[in-house]
Backbone as CSV, one residue per row, in Angstrom:
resi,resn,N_x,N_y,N_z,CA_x,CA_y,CA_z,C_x,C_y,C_z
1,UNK,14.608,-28.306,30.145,13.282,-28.600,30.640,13.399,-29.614,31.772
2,UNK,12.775,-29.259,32.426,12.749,-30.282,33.946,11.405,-31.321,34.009
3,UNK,11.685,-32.463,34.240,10.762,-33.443,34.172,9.572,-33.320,34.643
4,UNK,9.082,-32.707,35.627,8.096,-31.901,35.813,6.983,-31.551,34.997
5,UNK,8.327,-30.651,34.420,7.390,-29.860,33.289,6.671,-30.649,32.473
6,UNK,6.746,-31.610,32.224,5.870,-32.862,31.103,5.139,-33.730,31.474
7,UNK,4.637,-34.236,30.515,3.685,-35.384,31.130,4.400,-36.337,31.860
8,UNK,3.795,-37.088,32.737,3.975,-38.487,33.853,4.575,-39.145,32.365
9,UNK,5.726,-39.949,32.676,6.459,-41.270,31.854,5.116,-42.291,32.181
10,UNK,4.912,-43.140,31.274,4.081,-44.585,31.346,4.677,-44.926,32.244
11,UNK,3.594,-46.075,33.402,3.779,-46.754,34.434,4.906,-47.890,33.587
12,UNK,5.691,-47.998,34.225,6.516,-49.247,33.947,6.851,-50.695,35.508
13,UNK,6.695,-51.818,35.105,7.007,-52.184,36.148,7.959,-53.305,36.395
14,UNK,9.100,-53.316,36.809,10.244,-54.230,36.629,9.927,-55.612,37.376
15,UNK,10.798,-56.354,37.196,10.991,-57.786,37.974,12.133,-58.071,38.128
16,UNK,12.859,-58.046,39.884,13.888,-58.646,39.481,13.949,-59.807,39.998
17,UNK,15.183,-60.905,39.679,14.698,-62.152,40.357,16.402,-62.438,41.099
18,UNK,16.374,-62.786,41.734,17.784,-62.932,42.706,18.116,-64.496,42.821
19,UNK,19.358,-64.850,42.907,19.942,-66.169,43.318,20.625,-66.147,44.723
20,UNK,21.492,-66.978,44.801,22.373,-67.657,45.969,23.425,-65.885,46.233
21,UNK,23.894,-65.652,45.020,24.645,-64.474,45.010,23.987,-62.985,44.988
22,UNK,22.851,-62.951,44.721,21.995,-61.910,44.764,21.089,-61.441,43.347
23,UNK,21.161,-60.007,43.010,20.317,-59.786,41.841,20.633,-60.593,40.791
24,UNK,20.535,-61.192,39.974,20.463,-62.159,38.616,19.501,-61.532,37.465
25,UNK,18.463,-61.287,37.592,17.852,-60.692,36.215,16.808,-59.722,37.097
26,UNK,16.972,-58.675,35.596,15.995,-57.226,35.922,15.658,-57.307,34.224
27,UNK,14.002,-57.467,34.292,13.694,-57.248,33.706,12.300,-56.772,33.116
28,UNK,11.682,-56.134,32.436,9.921,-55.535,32.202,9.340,-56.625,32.365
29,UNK,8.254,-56.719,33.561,7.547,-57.432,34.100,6.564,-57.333,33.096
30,UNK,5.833,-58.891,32.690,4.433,-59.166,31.464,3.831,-58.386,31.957
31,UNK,2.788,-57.735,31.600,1.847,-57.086,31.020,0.776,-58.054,32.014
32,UNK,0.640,-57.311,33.249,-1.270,-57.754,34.057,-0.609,-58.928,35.193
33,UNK,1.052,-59.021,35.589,1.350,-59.669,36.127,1.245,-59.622,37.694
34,UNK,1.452,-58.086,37.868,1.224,-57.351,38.905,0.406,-56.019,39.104
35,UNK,-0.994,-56.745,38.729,-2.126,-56.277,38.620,-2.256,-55.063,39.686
36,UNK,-1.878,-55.351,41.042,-2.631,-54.416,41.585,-1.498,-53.032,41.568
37,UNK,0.248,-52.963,41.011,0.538,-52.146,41.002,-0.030,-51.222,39.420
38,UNK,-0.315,-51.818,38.460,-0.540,-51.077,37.598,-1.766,-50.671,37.857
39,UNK,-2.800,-51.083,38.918,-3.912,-50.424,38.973,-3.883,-49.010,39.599
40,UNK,-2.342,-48.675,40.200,-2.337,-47.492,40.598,-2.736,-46.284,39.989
41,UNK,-2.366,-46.309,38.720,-2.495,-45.415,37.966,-2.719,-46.044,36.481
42,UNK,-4.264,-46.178,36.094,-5.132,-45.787,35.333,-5.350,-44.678,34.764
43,UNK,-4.882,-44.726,32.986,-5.527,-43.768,32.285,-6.233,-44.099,31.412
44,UNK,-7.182,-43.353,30.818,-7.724,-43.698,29.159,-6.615,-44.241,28.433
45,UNK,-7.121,-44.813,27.487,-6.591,-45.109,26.200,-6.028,-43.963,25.614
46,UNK,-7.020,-42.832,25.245,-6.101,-41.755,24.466,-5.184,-40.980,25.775
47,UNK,-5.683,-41.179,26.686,-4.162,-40.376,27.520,-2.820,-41.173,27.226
48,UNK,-3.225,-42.641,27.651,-2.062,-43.191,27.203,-1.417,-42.979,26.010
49,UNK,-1.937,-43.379,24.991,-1.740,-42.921,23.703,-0.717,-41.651,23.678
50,UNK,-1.350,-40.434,24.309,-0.678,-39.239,23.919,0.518,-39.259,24.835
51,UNK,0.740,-39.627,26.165,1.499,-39.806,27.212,2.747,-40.814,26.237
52,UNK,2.416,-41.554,25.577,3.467,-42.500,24.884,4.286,-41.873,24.323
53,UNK,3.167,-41.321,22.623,3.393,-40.284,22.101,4.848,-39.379,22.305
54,UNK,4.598,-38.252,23.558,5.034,-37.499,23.947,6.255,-38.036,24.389
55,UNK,6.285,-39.014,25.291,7.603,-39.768,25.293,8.735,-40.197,24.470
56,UNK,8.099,-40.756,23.398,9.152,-41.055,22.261,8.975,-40.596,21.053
57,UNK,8.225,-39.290,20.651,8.255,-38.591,19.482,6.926,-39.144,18.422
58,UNK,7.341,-40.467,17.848,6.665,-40.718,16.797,6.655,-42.414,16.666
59,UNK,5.140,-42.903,16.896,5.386,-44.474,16.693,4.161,-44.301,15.793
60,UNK,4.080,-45.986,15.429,3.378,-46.293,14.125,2.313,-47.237,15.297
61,UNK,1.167,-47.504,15.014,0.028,-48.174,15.558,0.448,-49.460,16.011
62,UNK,1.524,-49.980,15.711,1.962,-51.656,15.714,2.653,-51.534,16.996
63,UNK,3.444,-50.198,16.978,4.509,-50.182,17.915,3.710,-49.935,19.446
64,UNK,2.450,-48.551,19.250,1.797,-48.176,20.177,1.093,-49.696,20.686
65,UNK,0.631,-50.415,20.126,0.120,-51.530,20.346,0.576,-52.485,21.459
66,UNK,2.048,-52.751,20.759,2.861,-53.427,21.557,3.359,-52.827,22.804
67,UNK,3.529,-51.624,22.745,4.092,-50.972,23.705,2.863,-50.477,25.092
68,UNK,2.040,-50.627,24.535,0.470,-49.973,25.664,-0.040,-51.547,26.148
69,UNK,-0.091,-52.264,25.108,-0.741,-53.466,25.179,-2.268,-53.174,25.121
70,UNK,-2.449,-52.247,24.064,-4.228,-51.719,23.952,-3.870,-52.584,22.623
71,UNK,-5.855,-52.503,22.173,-5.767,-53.383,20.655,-5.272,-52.228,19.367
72,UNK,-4.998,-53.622,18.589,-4.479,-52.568,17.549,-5.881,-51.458,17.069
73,UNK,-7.232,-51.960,16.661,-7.920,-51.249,16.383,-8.449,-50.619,17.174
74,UNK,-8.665,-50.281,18.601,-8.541,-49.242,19.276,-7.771,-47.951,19.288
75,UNK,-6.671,-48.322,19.114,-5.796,-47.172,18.939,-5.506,-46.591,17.597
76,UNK,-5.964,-47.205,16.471,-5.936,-46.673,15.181,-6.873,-45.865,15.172
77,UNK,-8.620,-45.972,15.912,-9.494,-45.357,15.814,-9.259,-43.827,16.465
78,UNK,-8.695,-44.631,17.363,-8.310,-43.253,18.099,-7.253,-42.095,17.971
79,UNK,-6.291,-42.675,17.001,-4.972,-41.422,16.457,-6.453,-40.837,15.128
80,UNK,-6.891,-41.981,14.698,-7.433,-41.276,13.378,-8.818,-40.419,13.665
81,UNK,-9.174,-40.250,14.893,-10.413,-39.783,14.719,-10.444,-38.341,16.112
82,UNK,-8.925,-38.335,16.511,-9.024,-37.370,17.517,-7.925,-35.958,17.086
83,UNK,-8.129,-34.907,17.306,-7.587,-34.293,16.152,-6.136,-33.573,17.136
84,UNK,-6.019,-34.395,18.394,-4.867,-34.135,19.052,-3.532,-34.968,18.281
85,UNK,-4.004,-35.429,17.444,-3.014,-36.424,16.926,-2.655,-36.496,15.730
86,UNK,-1.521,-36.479,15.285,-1.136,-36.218,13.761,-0.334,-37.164,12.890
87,UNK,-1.024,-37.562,11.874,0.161,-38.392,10.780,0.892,-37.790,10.132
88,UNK,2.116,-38.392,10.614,3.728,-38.000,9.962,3.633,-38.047,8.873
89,UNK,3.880,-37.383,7.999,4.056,-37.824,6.415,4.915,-38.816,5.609
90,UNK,6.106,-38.890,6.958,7.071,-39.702,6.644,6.747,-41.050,7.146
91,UNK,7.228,-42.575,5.909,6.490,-43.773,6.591,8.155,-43.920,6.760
92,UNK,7.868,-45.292,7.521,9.078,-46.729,7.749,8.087,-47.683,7.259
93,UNK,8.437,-48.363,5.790,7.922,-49.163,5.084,7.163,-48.456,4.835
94,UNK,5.862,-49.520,5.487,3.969,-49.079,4.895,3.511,-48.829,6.380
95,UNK,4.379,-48.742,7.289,2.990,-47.858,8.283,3.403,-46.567,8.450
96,UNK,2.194,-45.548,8.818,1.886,-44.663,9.247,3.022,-44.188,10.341
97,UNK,3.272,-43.041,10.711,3.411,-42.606,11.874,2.806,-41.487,12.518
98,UNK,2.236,-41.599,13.921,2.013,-40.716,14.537,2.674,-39.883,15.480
99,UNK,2.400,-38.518,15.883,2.794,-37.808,16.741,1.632,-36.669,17.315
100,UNK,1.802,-35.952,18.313,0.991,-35.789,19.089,1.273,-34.080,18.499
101,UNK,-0.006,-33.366,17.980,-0.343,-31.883,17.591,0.334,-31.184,18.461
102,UNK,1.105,-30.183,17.815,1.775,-29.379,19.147,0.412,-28.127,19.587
103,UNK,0.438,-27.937,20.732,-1.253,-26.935,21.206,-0.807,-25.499,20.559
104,UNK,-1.393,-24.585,20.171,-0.602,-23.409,19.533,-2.111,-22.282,20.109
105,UNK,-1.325,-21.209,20.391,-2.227,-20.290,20.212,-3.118,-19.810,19.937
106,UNK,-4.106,-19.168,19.809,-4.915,-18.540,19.001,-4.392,-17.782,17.743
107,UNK,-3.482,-16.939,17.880,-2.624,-16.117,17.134,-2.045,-17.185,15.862
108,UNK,-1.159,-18.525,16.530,-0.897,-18.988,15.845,-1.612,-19.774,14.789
109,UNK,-2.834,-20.268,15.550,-3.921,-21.271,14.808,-4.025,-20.668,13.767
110,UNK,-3.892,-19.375,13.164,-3.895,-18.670,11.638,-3.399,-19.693,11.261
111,UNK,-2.216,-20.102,10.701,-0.941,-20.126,10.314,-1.714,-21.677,9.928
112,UNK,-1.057,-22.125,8.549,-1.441,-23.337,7.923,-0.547,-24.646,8.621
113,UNK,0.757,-24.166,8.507,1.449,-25.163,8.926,1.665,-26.037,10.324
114,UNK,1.300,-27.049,10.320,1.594,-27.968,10.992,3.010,-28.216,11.784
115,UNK,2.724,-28.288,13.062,4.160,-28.433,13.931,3.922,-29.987,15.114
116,UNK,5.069,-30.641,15.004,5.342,-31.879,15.935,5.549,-31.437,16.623
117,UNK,5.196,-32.296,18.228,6.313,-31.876,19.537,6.901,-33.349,19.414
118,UNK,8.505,-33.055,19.624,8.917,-34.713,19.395,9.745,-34.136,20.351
């Protein structure tokens, strides 16, 4: 599959900082530091969400949290109340995990069972 083919990766935005000798640290720039590049590209909450999702298979609300920097109860409302989104059956500890409904057919929508895209 060619990168293309999938959703846009989350905006990410680095920092590096240089000395006397040159590059010295590269690292994920805080969260709203460089406001006007992340204003490039704005999505919803649930795009993000599913855009995450799709990226790394299966996170738990704590992780999406940390990782989007949306609130935790925003995004709980939103895996639990949008039906693009599915709880794993399988936990780590006591949270939940989610993953994103794979889209299926008409043909297939018969069919009871449930499928991940991870």
């Amino acid at each position: 599959m060619k990168i293309n083919d999938g959703p846009k990766p989350p905006l990410a935005v680095y920092e590096l900082t240089f000395d006397s000798y040159g590059l010295s640290k590269f690292e994920r720039a805080p969260r709203g530091r460089y406001a006007e590049i992340e204003a490039a590209r704005k999505t919803s909450a649930t795009q993000a969400i599913k855009d995450y999702l799709l990226l790394v298979g299966q996170a738990s609300v704590s992780e999406i949290t940390c990782e989007l920097g949306l609130r935790m109860e925003t995004v709980s409302r939103i895996l639990n109340r949008d039906p693009q989104f599915l709880c794993v059956e399988g936990r780590r500890g006591q949270e939940r995990r989610y993953a994103v409904r794979a889209t299926r057919s008409p043909r297939e929508a018969s069919h009871t069972q449930q499928h991940l895209i991870i």
